[in-house]
C-alpha positions in Angstrom: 24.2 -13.6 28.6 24.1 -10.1 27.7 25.1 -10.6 24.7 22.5 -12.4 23.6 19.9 -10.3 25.0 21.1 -7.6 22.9 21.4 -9.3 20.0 17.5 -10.9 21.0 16.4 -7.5 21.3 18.1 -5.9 18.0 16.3 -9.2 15.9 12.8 -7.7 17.7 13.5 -4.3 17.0 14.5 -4.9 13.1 11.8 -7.5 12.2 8.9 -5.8 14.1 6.4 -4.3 11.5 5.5 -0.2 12.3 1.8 0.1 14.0 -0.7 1.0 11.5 -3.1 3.9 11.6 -5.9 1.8 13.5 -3.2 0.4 15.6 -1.5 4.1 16.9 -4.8 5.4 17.3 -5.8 2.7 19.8 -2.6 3.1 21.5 -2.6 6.9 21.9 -6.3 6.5 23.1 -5.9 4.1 25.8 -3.1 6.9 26.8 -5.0 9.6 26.6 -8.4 8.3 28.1 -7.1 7.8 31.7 -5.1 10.9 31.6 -7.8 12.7 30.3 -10.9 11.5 32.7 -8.9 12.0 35.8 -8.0 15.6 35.2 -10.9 16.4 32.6 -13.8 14.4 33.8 -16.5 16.5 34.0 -16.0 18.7 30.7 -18.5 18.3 28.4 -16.0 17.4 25.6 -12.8 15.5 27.3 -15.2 13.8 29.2 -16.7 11.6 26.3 -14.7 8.3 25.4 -15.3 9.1 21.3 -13.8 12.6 21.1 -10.7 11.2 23.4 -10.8 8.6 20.0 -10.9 11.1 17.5 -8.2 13.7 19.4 -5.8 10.3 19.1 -6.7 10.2 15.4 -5.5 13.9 15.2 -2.4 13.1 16.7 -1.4 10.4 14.2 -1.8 12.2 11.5 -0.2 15.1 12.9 2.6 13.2 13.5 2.2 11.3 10.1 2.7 14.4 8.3 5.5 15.6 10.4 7.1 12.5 9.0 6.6 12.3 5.6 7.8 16.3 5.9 11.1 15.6 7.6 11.8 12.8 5.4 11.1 9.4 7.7 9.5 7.1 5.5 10.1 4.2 8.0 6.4 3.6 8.8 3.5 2.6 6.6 1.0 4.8 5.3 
């Protein structure tokens, strides 16, 4: 049995395609918007839903270009 699970998860891991730009930025903002209202609610900035967006668009390419710098080409562009 255990076995197989690893061998079930190594097939997921190797055949999943990398999250787009669109994708990451969704994901980082549905991070960053609940950790951001609860401790940041009432700033005039931190507080609004579309700058949370835009700070996760920041943070993918950030990290997008710390990529393509150290030499990880495994995602898409």
């Amino acid at each position: 049995m255990k076995c197989f699970c690893l061998v079930s998860f190594v097939i997921n891991v190797l055949y999943r395609s990398y999250a787009d730009q669109d994708q990451l930025q969704a994901i980082y903002s549905a991070y960053l918007q609940p950790v951001l209202s609860s401790s940041l609610k009432s700033h005039p900035v931190w507080g609004a839903v579309k700058n949370v967006h835009t700070l996760a668009g920041s943070m993918v390419s950030v990290y997008e270009q710390v990529c393509v710098q150290s030499g990880m080409f495994w995602f898409q562009l």
